[in-house]
C-alpha positions in Angstrom: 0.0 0.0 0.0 1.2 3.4 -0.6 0.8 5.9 2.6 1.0 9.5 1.6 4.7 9.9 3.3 6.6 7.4 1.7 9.9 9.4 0.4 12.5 10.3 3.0 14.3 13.3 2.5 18.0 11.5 2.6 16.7 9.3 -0.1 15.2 11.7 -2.2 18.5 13.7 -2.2 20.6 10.8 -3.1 18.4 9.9 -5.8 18.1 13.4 -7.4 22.4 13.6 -7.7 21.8 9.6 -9.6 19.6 10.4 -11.8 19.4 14.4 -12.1 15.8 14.6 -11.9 14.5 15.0 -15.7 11.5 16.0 -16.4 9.0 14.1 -18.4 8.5 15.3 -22.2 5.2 18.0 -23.3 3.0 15.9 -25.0 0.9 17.2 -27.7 -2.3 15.4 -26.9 -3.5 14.0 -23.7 -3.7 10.3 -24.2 -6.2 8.3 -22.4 -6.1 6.5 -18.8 -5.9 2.9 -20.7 -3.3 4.5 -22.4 -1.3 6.4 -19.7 -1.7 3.2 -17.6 0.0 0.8 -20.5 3.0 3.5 -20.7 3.3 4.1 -16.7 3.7 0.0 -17.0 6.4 -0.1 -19.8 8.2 2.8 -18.4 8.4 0.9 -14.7 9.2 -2.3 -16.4 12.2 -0.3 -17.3 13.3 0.9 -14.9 12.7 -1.8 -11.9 14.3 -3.8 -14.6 12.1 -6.9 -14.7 9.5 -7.9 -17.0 5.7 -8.7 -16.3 5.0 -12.5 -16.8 1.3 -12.2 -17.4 -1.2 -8.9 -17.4 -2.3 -7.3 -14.1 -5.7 -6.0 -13.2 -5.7 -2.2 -12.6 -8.8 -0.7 -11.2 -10.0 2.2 -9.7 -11.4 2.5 -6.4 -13.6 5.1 -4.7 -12.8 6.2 -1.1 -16.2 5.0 -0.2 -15.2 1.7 -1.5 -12.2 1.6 0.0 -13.0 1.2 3.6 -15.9 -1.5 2.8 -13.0 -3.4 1.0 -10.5 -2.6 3.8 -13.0 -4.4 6.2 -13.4 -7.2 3.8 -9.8 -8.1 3.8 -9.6 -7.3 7.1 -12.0 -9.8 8.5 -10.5 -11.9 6.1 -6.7 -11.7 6.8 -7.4 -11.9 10.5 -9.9 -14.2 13.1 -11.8 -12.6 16.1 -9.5 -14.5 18.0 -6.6 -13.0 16.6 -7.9 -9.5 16.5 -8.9 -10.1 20.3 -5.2 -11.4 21.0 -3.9 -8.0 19.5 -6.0 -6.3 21.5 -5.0 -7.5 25.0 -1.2 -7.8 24.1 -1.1 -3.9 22.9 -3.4 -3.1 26.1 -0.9 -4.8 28.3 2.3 -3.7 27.3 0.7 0.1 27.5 0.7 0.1 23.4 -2.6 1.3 23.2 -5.3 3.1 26.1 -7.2 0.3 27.6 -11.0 0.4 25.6 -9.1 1.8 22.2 -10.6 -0.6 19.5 -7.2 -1.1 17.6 -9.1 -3.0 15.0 -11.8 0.4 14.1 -8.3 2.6 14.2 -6.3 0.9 11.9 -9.4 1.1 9.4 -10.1 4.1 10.0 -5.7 5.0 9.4 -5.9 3.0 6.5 -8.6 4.7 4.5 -7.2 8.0 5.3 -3.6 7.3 4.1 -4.0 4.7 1.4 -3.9 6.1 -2.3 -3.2 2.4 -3.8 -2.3 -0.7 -3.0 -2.0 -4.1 -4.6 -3.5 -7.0 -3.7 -1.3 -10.8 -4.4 -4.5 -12.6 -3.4 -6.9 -11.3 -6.6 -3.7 -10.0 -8.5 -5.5 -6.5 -9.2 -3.9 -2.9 -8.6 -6.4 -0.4 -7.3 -5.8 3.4 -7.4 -8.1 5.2 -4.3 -9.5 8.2 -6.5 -12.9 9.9 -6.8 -11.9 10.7 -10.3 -11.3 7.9 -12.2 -8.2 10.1 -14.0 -4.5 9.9 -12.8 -3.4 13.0 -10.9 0.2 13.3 -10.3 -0.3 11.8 -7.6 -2.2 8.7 -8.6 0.4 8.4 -11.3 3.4 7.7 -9.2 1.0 5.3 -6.7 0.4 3.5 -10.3 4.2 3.3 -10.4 4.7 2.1 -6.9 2.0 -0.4 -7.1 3.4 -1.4 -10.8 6.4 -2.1 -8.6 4.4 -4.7 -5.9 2.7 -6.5 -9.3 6.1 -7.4 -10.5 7.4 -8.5 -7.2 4.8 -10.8 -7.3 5.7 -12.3 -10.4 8.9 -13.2 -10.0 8.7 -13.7 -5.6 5.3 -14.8 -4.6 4.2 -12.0 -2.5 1.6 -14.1 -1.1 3.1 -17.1 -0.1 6.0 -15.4 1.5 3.3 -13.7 3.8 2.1 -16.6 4.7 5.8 -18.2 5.5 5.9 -15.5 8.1 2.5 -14.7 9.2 3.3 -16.1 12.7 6.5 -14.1 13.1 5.4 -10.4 13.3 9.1 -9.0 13.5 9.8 -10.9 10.2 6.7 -10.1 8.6 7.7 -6.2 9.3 11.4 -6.8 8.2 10.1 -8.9 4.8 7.2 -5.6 4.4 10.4 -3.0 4.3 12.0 -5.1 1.4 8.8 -4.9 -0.2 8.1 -1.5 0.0 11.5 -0.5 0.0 12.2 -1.7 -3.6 8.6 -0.3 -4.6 9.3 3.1 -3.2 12.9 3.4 -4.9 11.0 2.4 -7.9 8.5 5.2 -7.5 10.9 7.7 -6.8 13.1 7.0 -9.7 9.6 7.3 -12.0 8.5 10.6 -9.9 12.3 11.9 -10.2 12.3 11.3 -14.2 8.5 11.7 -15.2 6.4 13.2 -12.7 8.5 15.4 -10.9 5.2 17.6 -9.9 4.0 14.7 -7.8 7.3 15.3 -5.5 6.1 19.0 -4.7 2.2 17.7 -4.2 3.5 15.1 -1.4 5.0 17.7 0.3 2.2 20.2 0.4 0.2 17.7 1.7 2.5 15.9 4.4 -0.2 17.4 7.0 -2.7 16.1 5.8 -2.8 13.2 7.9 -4.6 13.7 10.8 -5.9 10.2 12.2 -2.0 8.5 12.0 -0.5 11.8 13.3 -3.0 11.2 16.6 -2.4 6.8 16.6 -0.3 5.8 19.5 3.3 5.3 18.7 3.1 1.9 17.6 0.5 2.3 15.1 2.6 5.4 13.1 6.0 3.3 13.9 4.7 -0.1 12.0 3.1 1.5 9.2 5.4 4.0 8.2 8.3 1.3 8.9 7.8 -0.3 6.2 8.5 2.5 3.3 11.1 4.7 5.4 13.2 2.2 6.9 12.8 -0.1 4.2 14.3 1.9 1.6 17.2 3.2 3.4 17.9 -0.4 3.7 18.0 -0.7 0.3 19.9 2.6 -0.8 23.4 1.7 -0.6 22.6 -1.6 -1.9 21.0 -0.2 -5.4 23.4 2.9 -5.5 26.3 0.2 -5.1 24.7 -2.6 -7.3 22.0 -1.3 -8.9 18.3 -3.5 -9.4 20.9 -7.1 -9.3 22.0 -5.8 -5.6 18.1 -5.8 -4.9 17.2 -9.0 -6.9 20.1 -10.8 -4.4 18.1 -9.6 -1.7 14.9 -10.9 -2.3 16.5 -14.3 -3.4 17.6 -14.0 0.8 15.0 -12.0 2.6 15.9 -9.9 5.9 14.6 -11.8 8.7 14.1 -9.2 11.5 13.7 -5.6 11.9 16.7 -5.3 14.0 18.9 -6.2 10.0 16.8 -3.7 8.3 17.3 -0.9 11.2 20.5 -2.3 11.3 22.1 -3.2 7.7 25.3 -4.6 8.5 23.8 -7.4 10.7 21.9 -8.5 7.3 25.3 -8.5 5.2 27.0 -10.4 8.1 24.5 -13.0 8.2 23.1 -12.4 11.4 20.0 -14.3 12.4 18.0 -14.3 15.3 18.3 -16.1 18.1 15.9 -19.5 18.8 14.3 -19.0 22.3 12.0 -21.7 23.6 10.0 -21.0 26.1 9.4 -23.4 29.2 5.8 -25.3 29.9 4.5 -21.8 31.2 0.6 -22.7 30.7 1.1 -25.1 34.0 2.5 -23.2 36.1 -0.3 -20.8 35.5 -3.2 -23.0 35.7 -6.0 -24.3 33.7 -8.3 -21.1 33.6 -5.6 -19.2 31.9 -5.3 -19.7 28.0 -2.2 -18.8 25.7 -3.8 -16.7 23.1 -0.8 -15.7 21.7 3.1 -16.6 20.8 5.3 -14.4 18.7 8.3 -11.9 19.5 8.6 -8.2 19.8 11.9 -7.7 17.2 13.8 -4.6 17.9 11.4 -1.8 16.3 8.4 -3.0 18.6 11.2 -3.2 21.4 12.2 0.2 20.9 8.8 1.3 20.7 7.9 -0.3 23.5 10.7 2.2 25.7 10.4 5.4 23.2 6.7 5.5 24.0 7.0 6.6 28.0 10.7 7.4 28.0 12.3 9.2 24.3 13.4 8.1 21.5 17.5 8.5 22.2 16.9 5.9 25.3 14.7 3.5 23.4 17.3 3.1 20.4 19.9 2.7 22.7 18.1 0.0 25.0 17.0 -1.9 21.6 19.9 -1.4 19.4 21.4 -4.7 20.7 18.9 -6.8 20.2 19.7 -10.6 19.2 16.2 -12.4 19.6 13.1 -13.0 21.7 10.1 -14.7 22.5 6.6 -14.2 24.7 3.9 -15.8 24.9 0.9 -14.0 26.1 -2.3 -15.7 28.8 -5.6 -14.2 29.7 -7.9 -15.4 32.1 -11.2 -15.4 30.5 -13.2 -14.9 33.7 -12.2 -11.5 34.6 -9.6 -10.5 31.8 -6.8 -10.6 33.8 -2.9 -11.2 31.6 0.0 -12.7 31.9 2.9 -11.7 29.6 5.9 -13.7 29.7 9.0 -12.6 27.5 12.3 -14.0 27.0 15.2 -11.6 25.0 18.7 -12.3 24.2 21.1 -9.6 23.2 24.4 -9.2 22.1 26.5 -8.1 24.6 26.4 -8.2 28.3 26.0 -4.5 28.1 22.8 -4.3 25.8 21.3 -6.6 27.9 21.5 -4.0 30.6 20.5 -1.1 29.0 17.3 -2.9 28.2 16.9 -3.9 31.4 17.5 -0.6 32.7 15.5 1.8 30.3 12.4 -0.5 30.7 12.3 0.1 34.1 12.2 3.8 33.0 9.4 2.7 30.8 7.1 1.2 33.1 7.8 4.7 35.6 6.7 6.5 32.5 3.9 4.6 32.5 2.6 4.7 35.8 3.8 7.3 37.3 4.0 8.1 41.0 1.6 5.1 41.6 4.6 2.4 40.3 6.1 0.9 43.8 9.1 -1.4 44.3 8.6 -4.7 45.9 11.3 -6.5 47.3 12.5 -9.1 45.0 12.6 -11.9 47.0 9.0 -13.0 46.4 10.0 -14.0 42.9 11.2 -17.2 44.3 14.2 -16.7 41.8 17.1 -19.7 42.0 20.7 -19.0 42.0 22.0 -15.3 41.7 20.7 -13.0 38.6 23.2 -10.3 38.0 20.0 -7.8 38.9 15.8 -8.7 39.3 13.0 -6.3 39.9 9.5 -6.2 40.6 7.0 -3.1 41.0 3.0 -2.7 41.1 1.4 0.1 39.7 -2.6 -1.0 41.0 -3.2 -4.2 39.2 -0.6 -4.2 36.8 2.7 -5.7 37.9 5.7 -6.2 36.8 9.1 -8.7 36.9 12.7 -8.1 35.0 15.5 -10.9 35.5 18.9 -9.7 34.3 21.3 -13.1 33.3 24.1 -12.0 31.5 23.1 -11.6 27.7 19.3 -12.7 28.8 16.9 -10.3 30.1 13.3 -12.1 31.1 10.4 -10.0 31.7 6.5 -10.4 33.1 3.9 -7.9 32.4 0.5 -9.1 34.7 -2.0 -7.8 36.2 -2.9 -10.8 38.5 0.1 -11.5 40.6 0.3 -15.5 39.7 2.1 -14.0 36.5 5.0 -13.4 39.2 5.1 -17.2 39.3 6.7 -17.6 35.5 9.9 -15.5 35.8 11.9 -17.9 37.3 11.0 -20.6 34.2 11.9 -17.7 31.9 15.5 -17.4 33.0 18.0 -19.5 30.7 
């Protein structure tokens, strides 16, 4: 999909010096959509460098129809149950006010920011325009979503997604290789034919009110995606052009932590495997797992920027080497358990996690956060550093082992119970 701020300014620069920014020929006549549509697709085949295998849809959708076919795909893509496992994860980790339906807000982002998108289930492109004629605008979204159609093609987009639609950190880190090829794509055809449409995004970079007013995790994910994403891929194209990018997408990035952090893709560096224990029975049977994923380093970071700043959370995330949770509820009243296990890479990232998200969780809660001695955690042997604080029923429980940092967010106080099973 193409958001309305897709182009960072450090990418933009470096592409205007590559390519000097020529402006499309005056044409005598105005040709027709069909017609512009057939040349925006020769002129991206060009310049992405691959060829269409067979034709692709291209349709035109109304704002109106928009949001009744974002709800569609929606409720397609994702189960109550899974929707209702978002819900209490973002609620519980202070993501998101307790009672904000993430569900109606991400509709509600998408329609706003969405001019075009292109779906790998029916193959189709759809431009978002009242119009049914290509603005500048809607040209370049053609271009971008040109770009996704030929991915496609030649990758699968849809059964990669699939591969990874139970690791959200690799799902985000696969989405910025997506949309970080289609938005170097879309600048290079803005840059050479449609320079206009560069000025027009711009003037309207304030007109997006909803995203501007999501919580921190909702702006960070979605604009992930086009911003980091293709500053993950500019050296690589200005170095190796469209065969540096093909490479790529023969070896996709597996975390956000190698897109945020590009050397770690190039050195091979993979995340690390971390099981978690029996946790459900040491709970009890009246709690369920209704979810088991990781965080990745951009959530991470997220999760400390969004009650502390942004410096503290890059440094506390920066040395991120894997993780995994697994998140309970207690049907009967509601009450969670989170239970997360983290590896880093150094002895001393470990501790600046450790350290800035209990900063965090006093951003959170304020003067109402109080210390508990530790000893109630029942925890074997000697951690280099534990701690445990309630803030009215939400608690919670950090273990510091060396390169391993285990942490339980809860608000019934049995979620004390699993910190111990966490440590390595």
């Amino acid at each position: 999909m193409v958001a309305r701020r897709l182009l960072s300014i450090l990418l933009l620069l470096i592409l205007v010096a590559l390519v000097g920014g020529a402006p499309a020929s005056t044409m005598l006549a105005q040709p027709s959509v069909d017609e512009q549509l057939d040349q925006i697709q020769q002129r991206v085949t060009q310049i992405r460098q691959l060829d269409f295998t067979t034709p692709v849809q291209r349709e035109f959708m109304s704002h109106d129809a928009l949001r009744a076919y974002n709800e569609e795909t929606f409720y397609r893509d994702n189960s109550p149950e899974e929707l209702d496992a978002v819900q209490t994860l973002l609620e519980t980790l202070g993501y998101i006010p307790k009672g904000l339906d993430i569900t109606s807000l991400l509709l509600d982002v998408l329609s706003e920011e969405v001019l075009g998108f292109y779906d790998p289930q029916t193959k189709s492109i759809y431009v978002i325009s009242d119009e049914g004629r290509l603005s500048p605008d809607e040209t370049v979204t053609f271009a971008h979503e040109m770009t996704h159609a030929l991915q496609d093609q030649h990758w699968d987009l849809h059964a990669q997604e699939r591969a990874r639609q139970d690791n959200n950190d690799q799902t985000l880190a696969f989405r910025a290789l997506e949309e970080g090829d289609a938005v170097l794509s879309q600048t290079l055809y803005s840059l050479r034919y449609v320079p206009q449409a560069i000025a027009d995004s711009a003037a309207e970079a304030g007109s997006t009110a909803l995203l501007d007013a999501s919580p921190l995790i909702v702006r960070r994910e979605l604009l992930f995606p086009y911003e980091d994403g293709s500053n993950f891929l500019v050296n690589p194209f200005l170095t190796g052009s469209w065969d540096a990018i093909d490479a790529i997408w023969d070896n996709p990035p597996t975390s956000t932590a190698q897109i945020l952090h590009p050397d770690k893709y190039f050195a091979g560096q993979q995340p690390v495997e971390l099981p978690l224990p029996d946790l459900a029975s040491k709970l009890g049977d009246e709690w369920k797992l209704i979810d088991d994923d990781n965080l990745g380093e951009l959530d991470i970071r997220t999760l400390i920027e969004q009650f502390v700043d942004r410096s503290t959370a890059d440094k506390a995330a920066a040395g991120w080497a894997g993780d995994h949770y697994e998140m309970f509820r207690r049907d009967s009243d509601g009450a969670a358990v989170f239970a997360f296990r983290s590896a880093w890479d150094t002895e001393t990232d470990a501790r600046e996690f450790f350290d800035a998200y209990k900063r965090a969780a006093a951003g959170r809660h304020g003067t109402e956060l109080q210390t508990l001695p530790t000893s109630s955690l029942n925890l074997t042997g000697h951690p280099d550093d534990a701690w445990l604080a309630q803030a009215g029923s939400f608690g919670h429980a950090l273990a510091l082992d060396g390169t391993d940092v285990a942490l339980v967010v809860f608000t019934d106080p049995v979620g004390a119970s699993v910190l111990e099973a966490l440590r390595p």
